[in-house]
N, C-alpha and C positions, 0 to 999 in steps of 0.2 A: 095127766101127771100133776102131780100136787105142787104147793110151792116149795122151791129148794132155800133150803136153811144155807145164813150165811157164815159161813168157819169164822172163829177171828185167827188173825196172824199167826200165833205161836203155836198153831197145832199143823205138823207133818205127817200123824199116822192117821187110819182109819176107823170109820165107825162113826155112828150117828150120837153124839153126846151134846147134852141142853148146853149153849151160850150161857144160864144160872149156874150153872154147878161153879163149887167153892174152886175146885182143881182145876179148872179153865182157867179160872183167875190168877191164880196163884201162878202156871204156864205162862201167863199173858206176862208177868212182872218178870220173870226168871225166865226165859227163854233159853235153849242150848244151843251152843256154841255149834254143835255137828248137826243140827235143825235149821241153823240160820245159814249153814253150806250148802245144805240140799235144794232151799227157798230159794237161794241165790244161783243154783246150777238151773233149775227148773225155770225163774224167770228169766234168765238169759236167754232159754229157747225160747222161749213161749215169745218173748220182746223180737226176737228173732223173725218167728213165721209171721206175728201179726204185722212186721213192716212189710215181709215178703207178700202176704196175703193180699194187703193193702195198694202195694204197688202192681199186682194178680188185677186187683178190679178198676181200678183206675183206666189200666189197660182192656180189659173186658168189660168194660161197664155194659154192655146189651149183649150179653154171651147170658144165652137161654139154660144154661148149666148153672151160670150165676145166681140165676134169678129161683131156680129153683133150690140150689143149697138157701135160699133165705128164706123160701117157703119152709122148709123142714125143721129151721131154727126158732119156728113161729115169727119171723119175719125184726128180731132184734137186730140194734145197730150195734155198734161197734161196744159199746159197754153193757149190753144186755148179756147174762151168764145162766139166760133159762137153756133150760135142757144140753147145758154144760157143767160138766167135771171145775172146780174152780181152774187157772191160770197157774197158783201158786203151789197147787198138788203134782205128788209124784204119780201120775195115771199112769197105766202102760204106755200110751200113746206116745206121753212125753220120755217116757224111759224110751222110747227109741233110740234118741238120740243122743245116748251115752254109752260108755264102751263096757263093757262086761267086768272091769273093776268099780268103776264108779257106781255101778248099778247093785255091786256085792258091799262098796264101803256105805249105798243109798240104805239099805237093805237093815245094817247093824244099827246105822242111826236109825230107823225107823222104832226098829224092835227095843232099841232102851230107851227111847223118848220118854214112854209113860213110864219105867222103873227111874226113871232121873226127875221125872217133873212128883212123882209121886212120896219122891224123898226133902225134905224142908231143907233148907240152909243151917239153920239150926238144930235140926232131927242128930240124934246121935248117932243114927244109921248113914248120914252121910258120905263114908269111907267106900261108900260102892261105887261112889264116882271115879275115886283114884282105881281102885279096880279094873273099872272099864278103859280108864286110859291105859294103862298099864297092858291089859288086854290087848287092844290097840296098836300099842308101841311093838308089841310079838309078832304080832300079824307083818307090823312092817320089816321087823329083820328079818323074817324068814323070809319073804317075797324080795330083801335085798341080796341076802345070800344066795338064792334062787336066782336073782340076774345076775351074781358075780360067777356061778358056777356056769349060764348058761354063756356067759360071755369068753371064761376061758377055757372052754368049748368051741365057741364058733371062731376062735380065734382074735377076736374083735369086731367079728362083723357083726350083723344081723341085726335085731333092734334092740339085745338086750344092752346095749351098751357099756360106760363104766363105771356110770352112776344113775339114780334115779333124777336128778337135776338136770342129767340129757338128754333126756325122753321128753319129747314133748305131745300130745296128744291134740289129734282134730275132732271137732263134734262130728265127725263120722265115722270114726272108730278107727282111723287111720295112723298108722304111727310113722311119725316125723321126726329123721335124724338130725338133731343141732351140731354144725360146725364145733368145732374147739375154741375152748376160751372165748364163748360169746361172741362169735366172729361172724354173727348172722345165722338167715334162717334160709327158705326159700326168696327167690328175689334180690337177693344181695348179693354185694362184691365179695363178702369176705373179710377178713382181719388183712390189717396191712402188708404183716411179715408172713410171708407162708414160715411154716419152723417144720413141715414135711422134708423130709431126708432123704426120705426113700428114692426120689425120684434121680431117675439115670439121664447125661446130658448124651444126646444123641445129634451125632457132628453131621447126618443126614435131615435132622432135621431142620425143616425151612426157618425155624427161629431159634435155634441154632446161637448163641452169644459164646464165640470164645473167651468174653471176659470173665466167663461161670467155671471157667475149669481149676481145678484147684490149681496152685501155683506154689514154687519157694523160692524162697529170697536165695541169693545168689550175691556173692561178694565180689565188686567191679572194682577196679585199681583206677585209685579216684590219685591225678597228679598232684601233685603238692607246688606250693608258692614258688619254688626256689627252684624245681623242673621247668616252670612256665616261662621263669624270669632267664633260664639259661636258653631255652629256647628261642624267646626272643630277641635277644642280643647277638645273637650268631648274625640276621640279617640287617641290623641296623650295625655291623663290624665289616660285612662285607659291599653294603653300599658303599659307605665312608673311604673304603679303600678304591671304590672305581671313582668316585668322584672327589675325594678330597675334601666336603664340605662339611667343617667342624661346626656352624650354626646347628645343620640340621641333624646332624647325629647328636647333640647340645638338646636338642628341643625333642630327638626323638625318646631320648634318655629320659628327660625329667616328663615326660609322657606315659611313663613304664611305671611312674611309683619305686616303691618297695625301696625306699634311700638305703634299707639295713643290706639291702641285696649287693650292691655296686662292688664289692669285693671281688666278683665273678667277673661283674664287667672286666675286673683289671686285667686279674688270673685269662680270661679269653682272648682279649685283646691282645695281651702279649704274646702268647704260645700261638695263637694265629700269624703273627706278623714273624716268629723267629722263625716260620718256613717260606717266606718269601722275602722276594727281594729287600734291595737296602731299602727301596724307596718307601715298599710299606713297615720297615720299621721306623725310619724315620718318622712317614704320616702318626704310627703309633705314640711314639715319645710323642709329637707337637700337642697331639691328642688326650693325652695326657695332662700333660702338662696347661692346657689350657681347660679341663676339664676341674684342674685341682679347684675345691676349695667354692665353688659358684654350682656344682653339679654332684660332684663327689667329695667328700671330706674326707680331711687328712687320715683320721684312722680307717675309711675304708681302704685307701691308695696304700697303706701298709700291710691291713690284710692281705690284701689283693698281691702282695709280693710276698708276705707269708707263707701263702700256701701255693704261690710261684715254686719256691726255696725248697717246699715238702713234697712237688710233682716233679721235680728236676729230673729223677729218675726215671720216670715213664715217660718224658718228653726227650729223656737222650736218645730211646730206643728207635725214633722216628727220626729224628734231629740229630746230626753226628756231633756237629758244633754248640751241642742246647746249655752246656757249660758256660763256655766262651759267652756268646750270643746272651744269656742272661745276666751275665755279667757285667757286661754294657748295656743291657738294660737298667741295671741298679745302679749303678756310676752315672748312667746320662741324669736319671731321679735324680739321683742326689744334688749334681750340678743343676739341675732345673728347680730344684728346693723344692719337690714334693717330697721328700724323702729326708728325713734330718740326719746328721753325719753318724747320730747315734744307733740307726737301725741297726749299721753292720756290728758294732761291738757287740749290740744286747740279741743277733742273733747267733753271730757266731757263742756266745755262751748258751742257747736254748737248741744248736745242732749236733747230732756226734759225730765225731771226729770222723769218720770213717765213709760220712756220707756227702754225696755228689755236692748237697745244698752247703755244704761244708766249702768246698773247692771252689763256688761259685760267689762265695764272700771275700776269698782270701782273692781268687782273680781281680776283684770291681779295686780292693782296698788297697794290695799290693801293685797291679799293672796297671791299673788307670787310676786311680787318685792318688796315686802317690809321686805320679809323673809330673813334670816341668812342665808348665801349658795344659796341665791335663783337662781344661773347661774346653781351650779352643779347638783342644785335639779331638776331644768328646764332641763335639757340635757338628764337626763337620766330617766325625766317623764316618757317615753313611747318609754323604752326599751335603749335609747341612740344608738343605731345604727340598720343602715337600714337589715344590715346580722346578724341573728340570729344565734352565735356560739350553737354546741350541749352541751358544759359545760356551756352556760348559759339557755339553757334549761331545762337539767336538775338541774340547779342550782332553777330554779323557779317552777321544779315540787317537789323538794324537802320542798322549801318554804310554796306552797300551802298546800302539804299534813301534816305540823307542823302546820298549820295555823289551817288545818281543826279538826285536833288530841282536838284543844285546844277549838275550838268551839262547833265541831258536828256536823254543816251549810250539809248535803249533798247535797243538790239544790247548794249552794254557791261553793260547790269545787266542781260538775260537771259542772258548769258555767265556773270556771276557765280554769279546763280540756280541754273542747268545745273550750277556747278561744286563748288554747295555735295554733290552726291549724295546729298539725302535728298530723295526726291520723298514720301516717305509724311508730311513734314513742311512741304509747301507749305503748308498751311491758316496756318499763322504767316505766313508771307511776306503772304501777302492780310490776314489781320488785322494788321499791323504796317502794311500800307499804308494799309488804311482808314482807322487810326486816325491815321499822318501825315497823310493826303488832309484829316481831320476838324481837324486842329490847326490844320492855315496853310491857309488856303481859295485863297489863290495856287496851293498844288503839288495842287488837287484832279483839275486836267487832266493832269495829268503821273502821278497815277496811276491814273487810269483810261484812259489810253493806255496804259501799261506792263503792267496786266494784261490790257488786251485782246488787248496785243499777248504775252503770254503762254498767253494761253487758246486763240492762233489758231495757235499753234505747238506745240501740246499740250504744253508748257513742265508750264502744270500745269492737272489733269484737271478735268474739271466735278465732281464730289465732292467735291475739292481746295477748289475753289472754294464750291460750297455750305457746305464745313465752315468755310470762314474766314468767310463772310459771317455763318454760324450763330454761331460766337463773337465775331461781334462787335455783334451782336442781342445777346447776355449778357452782354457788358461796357459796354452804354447806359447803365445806369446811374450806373456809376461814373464814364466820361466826362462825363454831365452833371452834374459836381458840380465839374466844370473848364471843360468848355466849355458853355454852358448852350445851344448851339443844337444839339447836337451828334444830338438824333433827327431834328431837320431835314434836316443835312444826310449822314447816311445815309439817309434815304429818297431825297433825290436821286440821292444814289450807287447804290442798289437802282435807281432809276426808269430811268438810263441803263444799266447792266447788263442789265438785262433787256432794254430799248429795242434797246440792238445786239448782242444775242444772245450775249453770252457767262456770262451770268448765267441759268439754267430758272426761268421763271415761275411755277410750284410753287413757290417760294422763301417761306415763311411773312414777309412783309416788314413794314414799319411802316407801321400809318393815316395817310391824308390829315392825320389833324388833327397827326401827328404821336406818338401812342400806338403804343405798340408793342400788337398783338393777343392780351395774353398768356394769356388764357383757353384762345384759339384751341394757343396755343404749346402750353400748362399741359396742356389734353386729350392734344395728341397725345404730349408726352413720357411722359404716364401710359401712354398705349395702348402705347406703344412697353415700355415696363417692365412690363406685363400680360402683352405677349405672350412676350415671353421667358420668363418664370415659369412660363407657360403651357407654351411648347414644351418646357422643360427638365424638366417635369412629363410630356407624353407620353411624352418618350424614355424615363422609367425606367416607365411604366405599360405602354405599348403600346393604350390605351384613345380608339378613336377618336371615338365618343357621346359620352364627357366632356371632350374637347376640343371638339368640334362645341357643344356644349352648353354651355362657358363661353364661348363668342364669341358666341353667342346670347347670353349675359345683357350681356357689353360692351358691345352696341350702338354698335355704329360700325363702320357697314358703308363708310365715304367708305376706313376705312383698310384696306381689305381688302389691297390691293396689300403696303403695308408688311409685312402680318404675313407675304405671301408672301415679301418678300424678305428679315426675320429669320430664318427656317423653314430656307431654304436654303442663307443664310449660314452659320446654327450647324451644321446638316448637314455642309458641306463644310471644315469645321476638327473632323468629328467622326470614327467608323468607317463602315465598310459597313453592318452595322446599323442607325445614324442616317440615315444615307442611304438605302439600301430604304423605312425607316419615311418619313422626307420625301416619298417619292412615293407610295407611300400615302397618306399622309394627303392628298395635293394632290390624288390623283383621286377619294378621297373629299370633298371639300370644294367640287371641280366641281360635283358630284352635287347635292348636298343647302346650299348655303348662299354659295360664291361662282361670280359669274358667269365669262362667258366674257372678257368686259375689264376684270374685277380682274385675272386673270390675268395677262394680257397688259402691263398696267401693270406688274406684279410683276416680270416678265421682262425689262421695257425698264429699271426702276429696278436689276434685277442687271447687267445686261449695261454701261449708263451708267456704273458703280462696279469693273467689271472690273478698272478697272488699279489700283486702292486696294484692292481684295482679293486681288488677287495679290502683293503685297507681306506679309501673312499668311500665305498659301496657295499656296506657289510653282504646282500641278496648279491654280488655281482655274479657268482658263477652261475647260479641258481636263473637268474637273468639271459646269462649267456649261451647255458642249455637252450633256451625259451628261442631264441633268435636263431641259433641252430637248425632246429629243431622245424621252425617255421619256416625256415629258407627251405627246407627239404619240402616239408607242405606244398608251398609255391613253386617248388621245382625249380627253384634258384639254384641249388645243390642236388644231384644224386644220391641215394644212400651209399653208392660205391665212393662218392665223396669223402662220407665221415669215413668211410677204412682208409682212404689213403691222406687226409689230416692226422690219423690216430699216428700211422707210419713217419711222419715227420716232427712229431713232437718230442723233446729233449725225454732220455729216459726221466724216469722219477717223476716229472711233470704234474702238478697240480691240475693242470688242462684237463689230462685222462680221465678223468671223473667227470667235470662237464659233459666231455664227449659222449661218456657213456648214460650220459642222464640223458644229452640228447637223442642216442641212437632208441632209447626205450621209449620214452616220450614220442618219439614218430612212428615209431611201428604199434603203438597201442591202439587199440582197438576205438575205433572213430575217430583217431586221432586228428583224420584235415579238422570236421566240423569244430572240437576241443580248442585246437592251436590257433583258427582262424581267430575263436575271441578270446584266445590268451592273453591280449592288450586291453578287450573292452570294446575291439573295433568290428571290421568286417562290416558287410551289409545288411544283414539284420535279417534276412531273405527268413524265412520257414522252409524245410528241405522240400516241402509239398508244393511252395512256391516257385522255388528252384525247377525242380522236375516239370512242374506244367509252364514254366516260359522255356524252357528246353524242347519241352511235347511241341510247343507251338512255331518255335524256331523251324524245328527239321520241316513240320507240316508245310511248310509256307514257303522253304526251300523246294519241298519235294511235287509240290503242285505246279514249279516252273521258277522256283526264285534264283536269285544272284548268288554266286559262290562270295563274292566278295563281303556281299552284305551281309552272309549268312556269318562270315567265318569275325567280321565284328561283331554282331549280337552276343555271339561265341565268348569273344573276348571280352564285352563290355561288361559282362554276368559277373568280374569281378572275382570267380571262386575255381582259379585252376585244379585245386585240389579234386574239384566236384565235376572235373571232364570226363572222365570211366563213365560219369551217367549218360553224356553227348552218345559218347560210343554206345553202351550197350541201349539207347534207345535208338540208333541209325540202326543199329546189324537187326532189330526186331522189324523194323521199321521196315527195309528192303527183304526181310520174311516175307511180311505179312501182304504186301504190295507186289511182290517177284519184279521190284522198279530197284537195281541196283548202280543208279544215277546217285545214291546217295553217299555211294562209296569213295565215290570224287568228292566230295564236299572230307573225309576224313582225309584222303590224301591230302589234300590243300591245307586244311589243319595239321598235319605232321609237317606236311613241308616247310609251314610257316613257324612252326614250333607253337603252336596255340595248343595241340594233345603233345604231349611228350610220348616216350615209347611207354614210361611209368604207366600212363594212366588208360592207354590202348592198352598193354597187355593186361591190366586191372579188369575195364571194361568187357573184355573178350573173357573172361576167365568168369566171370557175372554171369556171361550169356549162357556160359559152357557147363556151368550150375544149375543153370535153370532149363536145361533141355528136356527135362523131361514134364516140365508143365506145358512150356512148347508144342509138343509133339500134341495134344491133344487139340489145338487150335490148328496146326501146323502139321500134317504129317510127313512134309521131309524136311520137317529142320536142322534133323541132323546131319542130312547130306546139305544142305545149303551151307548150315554152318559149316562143314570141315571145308568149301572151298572158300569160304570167307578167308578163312586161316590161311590156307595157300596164296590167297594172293594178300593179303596182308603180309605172309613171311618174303612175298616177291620185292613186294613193295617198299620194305624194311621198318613196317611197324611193327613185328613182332620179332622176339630171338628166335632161332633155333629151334631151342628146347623147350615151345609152346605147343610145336606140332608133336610131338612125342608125346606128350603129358594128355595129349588131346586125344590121341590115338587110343592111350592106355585106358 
């Protein structure tokens, strides 16, 4: 092979033409633009394989294939181009690597190279150039409109795309689709925004965002300043009225903001108070009036009556008196100089004649200020201060009841009564009466119609009652150093009271002859002041024997009842502590020293007083349920109990509801376990702990032990409630052993009262439940069982109607 000629640069086509010639040269200065595309596609590959090649024998360096491709090459390195094709030419070899367009646009640059290099710059033949571009230019619209037609065609897909700009080609002939708006290629994330539409949000799928679903706005009723600020004064109007304290409604006000608002405050405050008593209207004026001027200014205080004057209307239809009653609202203003004398002229000209606000200026200007004293008569309208002394309570129960002497209204003076709102202070009212009924023997009918007729309207309570009659049993004395018949005719008064039943004949009253019983009296207020010393001594000892044991030496067993119902009074104004100890001590006291209807007295005398100790003790009945309820637990009480307490309570009775909280409360479902730590107390036992020192009791009875000892453990366990478990593990127990020695051990416990019959027939009715898990341990437990029952009914630990139900 001869030596190969070297090309210079600017030649693309073929053929063997001399490096001399003119036209080389002239190629060499002027080279073409579509010549210097093909140079540059060609060495990209060729720069391509030879790094590949390179990095080929680095790795192969003694690969015997190696060495012989370098023999055939006549053994050149890396820059030797013998018996090669140059680098920079289009061979076939290198047109492999190009797609079948580049190899058609390689193809047209080839074929006008020499018509382009063989035309001068200056030739006037020149214009063949623009030709060929132009040529060119054709070729590419029609291959564009050829992808636009093959694109709305395939719909958008396939490779022809939507333009030639998103086509992008691999040197392997591959075509690769470009993302949108240059959002990447292979390998990448992508443009930030997807702007794809298409896609459906699917509520099963695992990424799933409901914040992607479409949404519409939706119009919310957004409240306004002036809703908020009414709202909130409603409860800073009705504290001030339970407590009376002008600082803090003062500081809760100017807490609120909104000074332009206060107009409302006034307008509320007053149409609140004209439905209640005098006492919160009065709080209202003070309130007012100390509000003026430091909290609220003058022109709200007048709005605020403005649009009083403009709802007068709608506030009569609730308020009979809403005329009147505002009316002295606006008069008390004015007298109080929150309100200048001019409001009423400049409103009576801005009212029509015809309306309510009308009649409620001509009331303030004509009835009350225009009266003689009308400041002092104003002041002490309704009541004159906000704290009601008890000497002007009683000043106005005295009033009333002269008032009534002279009428005979008894609807009218129990109106009053109702209206003083101290019911914890009727006991006056009844001693004020008596002792009028006692002065003029003419009004003694008229008031013993009035309290009768109070007592039947639970006006005021039978304790109410008792306590007024009780003071005035202690004020005889003094009475007869004025009227000197005067124990006479209180016992009269006692003899009808009780005769028509609004008076309890328990009433310690005055002798026939006319002596008061006071020995009788003398004992029991001692006993009463014993006991309290007494119980106020257990609470801080905890020591039940020495209170059992100074009631023993008091001797006065008639007042057993009483001590029960101090016991539980001072309990329930005390802690949980006091309270656990109070039933304790009560079902100790069952036991060993009161019977079963002291009790029972004790509980009709708390429950009678309910509504006079709840005035103390807001939880008192709620309390008195619980102690009920728990006496029954401990078997202090029967349930047959609470039916025959319900049978002695006054009709109407407040108590009846107690009772019946208690009787539900006991029979509830777990109820011992519940009520045992209704105080917090009890012995703390776990019911699993319970049942295995029970297991272990009967065991250690039944292998030979002492009835005595046994029936203490019994009792020591602390948890009467939980003896049904004693029993129904003894009746398994003498199953499973056929040793009915242990049957004596429950006689001894009934005998002793350690099982009641409650909790024996509980127990047996357990076993008689479970007979038939029994039987498979057991196969005559059912005949064993029904002669347990027979002699249990011998015995008299069961009723009756256990063997029937047993039978059935």
């Amino acid at each position: 092979m001869g030596p190969t000629r070297r090309e210079p640069h600017g030649v693309s086509g073929a053929g063997d033409v001399s490096p001399e010639s003119p036209i080389r040269l002239r190629i060499k200065r002027h080279p073409s633009p579509l010549s210097f595309l093909s140079h540059s596609l060609a060495w990209g590959e060729d720069k391509k394989k030879k790094k590949t090649k390179k990095e080929r024998e680095k790795k192969n360096y003694h690969s015997p294939r190696l060495h012989k491709s370098r023999a055939r090459v006549g053994g050149g390195g890396s820059g030797s181009i013998r018996g090669r094709n140059p680098r920079w030419m289009a061979s076939p070899r290198n047109e492999g690597f190009l797609t079948q367009d580049q190899r058609e646009k390689l193809r047209i640059a080839v074929q006008n190279a020499e018509t382009l290099s063989l035309a001068s710059p200056r030739s006037p033949t020149g214009g063949s150039t623009s030709a060929l571009l132009q040529q060119y230019e054709l070729q590419k619209e029609q291959q564009r409109a050829a992808a636009a037609a093959a694109a709305a065609r395939g719909g958008g897909g396939g490779g022809g795309g939507g333009g030639v700009r998103h086509v992008r080609r691999s040197h392997s002939g591959k075509t690769i689709k470009v993302k949108k708006d240059g959002a990447g290629g292979k390998g990448t994330w992508g443009k930030l925004i997807d702007t794809d539409t298409d896609a459906c949000l699917d509520r099963n799928d695992p990424n799933y965002d409901s914040d992607e679903e479409p949404y519409e706005l939706v119009e919310a009723p957004v409240s306004t300043p002036v809703e908020d600020y009414k709202k909130s004064v409603v409860p800073i109007i009705e504290e001030y009225f339970s407590t009376g304290d002008v600082k803090l409604a003062a500081s809760d006000l100017k807490e609120l903001g909104y000074d332009d608002f206060h107009r409302y405050f006034v307008k509320k405050l007053v149409s609140m108070a004209m439905d209640r008593h005098d006492k919160e209207k009065e709080m209202a004026s003070v309130l007012l009036s100390s509000l003026y001027g430091d909290v609220i200014s003058s022109t709200q205080i007048r709005l605020g009556f403005v649009m009083l004057l403009e709802a007068v209307d709608d506030l009569a239809v609730d308020i009979l008196d809403a005329v009147d009653v505002l009316a002295l609202f606006i008069a008390r203003a004015v007298v109080d100089d929150i309100l200048p004398p001019a409001f009423l002229s400049r409103e009576k000209a801005s009212l029509p004649e015809s309306s309510k606000g009308m009649q409620v200026v001509q009331i303030a200007e004509k009835s009350y200020l225009s009266a003689p004293h009308h400041a002092e008569l104003l002041e002490r309208r309704w009541g004159g201060s906000t704290r009601t002394t008890v000497d002007a309570v009683k000043l106005r129960i005295t009033d009333l009841l002269k008032e009534y002497i002279k009428n005979g209204d008894t609807a009218e003076a129990c109106r009053c009564i109702r209206e003083l709102a101290v019911p914890f202070f009727h006991h006056e009212v009844v001693k004020r009466a008596l002792t009028l009924g006692m002065e003029s023997p003419t009004a003694e009918a008229l008031i013993v119609k009035l309290l009768k007729e109070a007592s039947e309207e639970l006006l005021i309570s039978s304790s109410q009652m008792m306590k007024g009659f009780s003071r005035g049993v202690d004020s005889l004395d003094d009475l007869s150093l004025d009227i000197p018949s005067a124990k006479s005719q209180f016992q009269t008064l006692v003899s009808k009271a009780v005769s028509q039943g609004w008076l309890d004949s328990s009433f310690v009253h005055v002798g026939v002859n006319g002596d008061v019983q006071d020995d009788e009296h003398e004992k029991l207020r001692r006993y009463k002041k014993e006991a309290v010393s007494m119980i106020h001594e257990y609470f801080l000892s905890d020591d039940v024997p020495e209170l059992i044991r100074s009631l023993k030496e008091l001797g006065s067993p008639e007042y057993n009842p009483i001590f029960i119902k101090k016991l539980i009074t001072i309990a329930m104004d005390r802690k949980n502590r006091e309270k656990e100890m109070a039933s304790v001590l009560l079902s100790s006291l069952s036991m060993e020293l009161f019977s079963t209807e002291d009790i029972v007295k004790g509980f009709i005398m708390l429950l009678e007083s309910a509504e006079d100790t709840a005035l103390d003790i807001l939880d008192a009945s709620d309390e008195l349920g619980l102690f009920l309820a728990r006496a029954v637990i401990d078997d202090v009480l029967a349930p047959l109990n609470l039916d025959e307490i319900s049978g002695k309570l006054p009709p109407n009775c407040s108590g009846a509801e107690t009772l019946n909280m208690a009787r539900s409360l006991a029979t509830a479902r777990h109820a011992g376990e519940r009520l045992l730590r209704c105080w917090g107390g009890g012995t703390g036992w776990a019911v699993e702990d319970a049942k295995d020192k029970i297991a272990k009791l009967l065991e250690e009875y039944e292998s030979g032990g002492d009835v005595g000892e046994a029936c203490n453990c019994i009792r020591e366990l602390h948890m009467p409630f939980f003896n049904h478990e004693v029993v129904k593990k003894a009746l398994v127990m003498a199953m499973e052993k056929k040793n009915e020695r242990i049957l004596g051990l429950l006689q001894e416990c009934f005998g002793e009262g350690i099982i009641t019959i409650n909790q024996m027939t509980k127990g047996f009715s357990r076993v008689r439940d479970g007979l038939d898990d029994l039987a498979l341990d057991i196969p005559d437990a059912r005949e064993k069982f029904l002669s347990y029952v027979e002699h249990a009914k011998k015995s008299g630990w069961l009723l009756p109607s256990f063997g029937v139900a047993t039978s059935a």
